[in-house]
KOLTOR-176835 format. One line per field, with one value per residue (C-alpha): residue number from 0; x, y, z; residue in three letters. Coordinates in steps of 0.02 Angstrom, whole numbers, plus 32768, in hexadecimal, padded with zeros to 4 digits. Layout:
<atoms>
num <- [NUM;...]
c1 <- [X;...]
c2 <- [Y;...]
c3 <- [Z;...]
residu <- [Ala;...]
</atoms>
This chain:
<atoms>
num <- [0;1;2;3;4;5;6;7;8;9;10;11;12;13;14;15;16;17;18;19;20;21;22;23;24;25;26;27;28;29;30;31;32;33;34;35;36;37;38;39;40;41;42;43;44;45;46;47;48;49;50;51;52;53;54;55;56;57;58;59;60;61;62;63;64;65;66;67;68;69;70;71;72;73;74;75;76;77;78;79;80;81;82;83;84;85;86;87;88;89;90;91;92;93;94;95;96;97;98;99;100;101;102;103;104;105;106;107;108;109]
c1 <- [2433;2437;2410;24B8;2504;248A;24B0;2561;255A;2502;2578;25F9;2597;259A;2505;24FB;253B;249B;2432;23E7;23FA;2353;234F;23F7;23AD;2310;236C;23CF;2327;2300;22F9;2370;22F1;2279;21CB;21BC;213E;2149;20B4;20A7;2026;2041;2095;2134;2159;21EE;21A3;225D;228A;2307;228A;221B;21BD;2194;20FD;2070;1FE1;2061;208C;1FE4;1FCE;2051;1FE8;1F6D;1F8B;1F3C;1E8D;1EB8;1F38;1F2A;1FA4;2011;203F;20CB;2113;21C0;2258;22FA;237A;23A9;2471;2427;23CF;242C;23D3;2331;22D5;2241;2228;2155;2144;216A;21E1;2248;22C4;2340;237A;23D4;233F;23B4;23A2;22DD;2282;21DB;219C;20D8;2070;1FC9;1FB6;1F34]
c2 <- [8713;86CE;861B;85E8;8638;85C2;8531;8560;856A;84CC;8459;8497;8479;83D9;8396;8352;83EA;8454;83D5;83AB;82F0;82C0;830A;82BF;8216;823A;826A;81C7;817D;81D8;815F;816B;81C5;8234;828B;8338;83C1;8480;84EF;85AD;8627;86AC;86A6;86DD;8672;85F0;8540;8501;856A;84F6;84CE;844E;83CC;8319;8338;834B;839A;841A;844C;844F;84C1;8532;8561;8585;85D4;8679;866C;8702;86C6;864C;85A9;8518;8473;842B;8396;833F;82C1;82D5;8272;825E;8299;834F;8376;83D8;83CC;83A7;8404;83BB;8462;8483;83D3;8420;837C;840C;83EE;844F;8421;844A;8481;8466;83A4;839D;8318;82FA;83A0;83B8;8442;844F;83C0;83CF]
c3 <- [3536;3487;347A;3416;34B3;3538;34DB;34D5;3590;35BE;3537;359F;3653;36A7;36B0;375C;3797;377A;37C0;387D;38A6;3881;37F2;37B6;37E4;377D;36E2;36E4;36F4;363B;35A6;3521;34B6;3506;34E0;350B;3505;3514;352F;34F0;34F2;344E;33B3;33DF;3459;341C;33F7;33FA;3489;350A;359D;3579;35F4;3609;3639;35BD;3639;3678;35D0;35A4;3666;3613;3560;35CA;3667;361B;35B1;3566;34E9;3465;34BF;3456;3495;341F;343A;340E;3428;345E;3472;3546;350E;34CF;3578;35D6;3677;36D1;3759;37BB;3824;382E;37E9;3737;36F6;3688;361B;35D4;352A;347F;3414;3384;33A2;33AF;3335;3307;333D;333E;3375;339D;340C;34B8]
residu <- [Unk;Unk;Unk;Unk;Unk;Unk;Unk;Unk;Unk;Unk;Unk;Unk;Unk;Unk;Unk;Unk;Unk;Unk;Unk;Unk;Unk;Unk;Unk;Unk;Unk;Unk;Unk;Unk;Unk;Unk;Unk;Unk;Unk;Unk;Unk;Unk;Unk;Unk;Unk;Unk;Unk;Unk;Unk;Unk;Unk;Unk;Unk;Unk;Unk;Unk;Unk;Unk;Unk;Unk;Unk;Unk;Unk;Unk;Unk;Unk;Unk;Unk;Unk;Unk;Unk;Unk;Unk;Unk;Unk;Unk;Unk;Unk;Unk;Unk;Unk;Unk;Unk;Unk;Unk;Unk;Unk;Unk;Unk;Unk;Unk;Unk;Unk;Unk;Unk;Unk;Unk;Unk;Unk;Unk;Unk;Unk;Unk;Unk;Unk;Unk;Unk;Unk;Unk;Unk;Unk;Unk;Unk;Unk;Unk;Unk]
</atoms>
């Protein structure tokens, strides 16, 4: 789907509602402002794509899960109100956000 579309959807979602209970109880643990990361392995992959993570290492796991290709780590903040959920499934700390509402957005980081 197109992202305007996603985002569309997930403005429109409630929030709680596409979360498990821990995970709803770890997103109102979030801090008003949080630092994110987002790993990706070739050029075309979207460095302001929605799912992002909390979690630096894992980020880091995803650049390079495959030697072959050349991996990114970028890193930014978000304010908590533009995340539209978070997922701990496989210990991943995602996060689902607006891109659209990223700042400070570096690249490049291990």
């Amino acid at each position: 789907y197109p992202m305007p579309m996603l985002i569309n959807l997930f403005e429109k979602a409630d929030k709680k509602a596409l979360m498990e209970t821990e995970d709803k109880i770890n997103y109102d643990k979030l801090p008003d402002t949080i630092t994110i990361y987002r790993g990706t392995q070739s050029k075309k992959a979207k460095r302001l794509g929605m799912s992002w993570t909390t979690n630096k290492e894992k980020a880091t796991w995803f650049a390079n899960r495959w030697k072959t290709l050349e991996g990114k780590v970028y890193k930014a903040t978000i304010d908590k109100k533009y995340v539209y959920a978070y997922f701990n499934g496989r210990q991943e700390e995602e996060v689902v956000v607006n891109p659209s509402k990223l700042k400070g957005v570096t690249d490049g980081i291990k």
